[in-house]
C-alpha positions in Angstrom: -7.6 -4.2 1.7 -11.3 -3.4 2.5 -13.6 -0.5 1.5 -15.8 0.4 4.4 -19.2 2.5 3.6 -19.6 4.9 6.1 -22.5 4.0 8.5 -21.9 0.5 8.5 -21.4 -1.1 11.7 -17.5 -3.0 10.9 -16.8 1.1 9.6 -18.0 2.7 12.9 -16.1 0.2 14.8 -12.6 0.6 12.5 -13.4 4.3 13.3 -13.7 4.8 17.3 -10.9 2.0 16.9 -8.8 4.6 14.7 -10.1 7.4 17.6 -8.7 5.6 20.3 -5.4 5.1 19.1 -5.2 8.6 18.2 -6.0 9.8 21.6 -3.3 7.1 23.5 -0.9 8.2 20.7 -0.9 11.8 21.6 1.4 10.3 24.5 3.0 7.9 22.5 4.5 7.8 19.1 3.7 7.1 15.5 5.0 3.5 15.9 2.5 2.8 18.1 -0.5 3.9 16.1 1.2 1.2 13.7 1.5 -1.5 15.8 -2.1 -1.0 17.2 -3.8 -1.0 13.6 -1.1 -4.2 12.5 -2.1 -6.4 15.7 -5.9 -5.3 15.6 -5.5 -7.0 12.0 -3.3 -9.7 13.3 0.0 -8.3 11.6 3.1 -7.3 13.3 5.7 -4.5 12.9 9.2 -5.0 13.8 11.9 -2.4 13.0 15.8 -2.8 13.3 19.1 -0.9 13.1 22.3 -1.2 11.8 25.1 1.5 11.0 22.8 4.2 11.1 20.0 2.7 8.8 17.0 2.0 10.5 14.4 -0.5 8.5 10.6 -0.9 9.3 8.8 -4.3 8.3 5.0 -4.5 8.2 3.4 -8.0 8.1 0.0 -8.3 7.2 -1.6 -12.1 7.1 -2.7 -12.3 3.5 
């Protein structure tokens, strides 16, 4: 995790990056908000189901 100062140049970029997915997402869904933000980071999301039980894994390179 990273605290970014607002003004700075890698903040403003994570933010119209943020505004984008936002705007695309008002004809998507939620998930891909998430999946947006995971690869920009190079993470993944995967999500399966089973029996009514639906589980969401987030990866995040450490």
């Amino acid at each position: 995790m990273a605290i970014l100062k607002p003004g700075t140049e890698a903040f403003e970029r994570l933010a119209r990056m943020i505004a984008d997915m936002l705007f695309l997402a008002k004809a998507e869904n939620g998930l891909a908000i998430t999946q947006a933000i995971l690869h920009a980071h190079r993470g993944e999301v995967s999500a399966t189901s089973a029996q009514g039980l639906t589980v969401f894994t987030l990866r995040l390179p450490s």
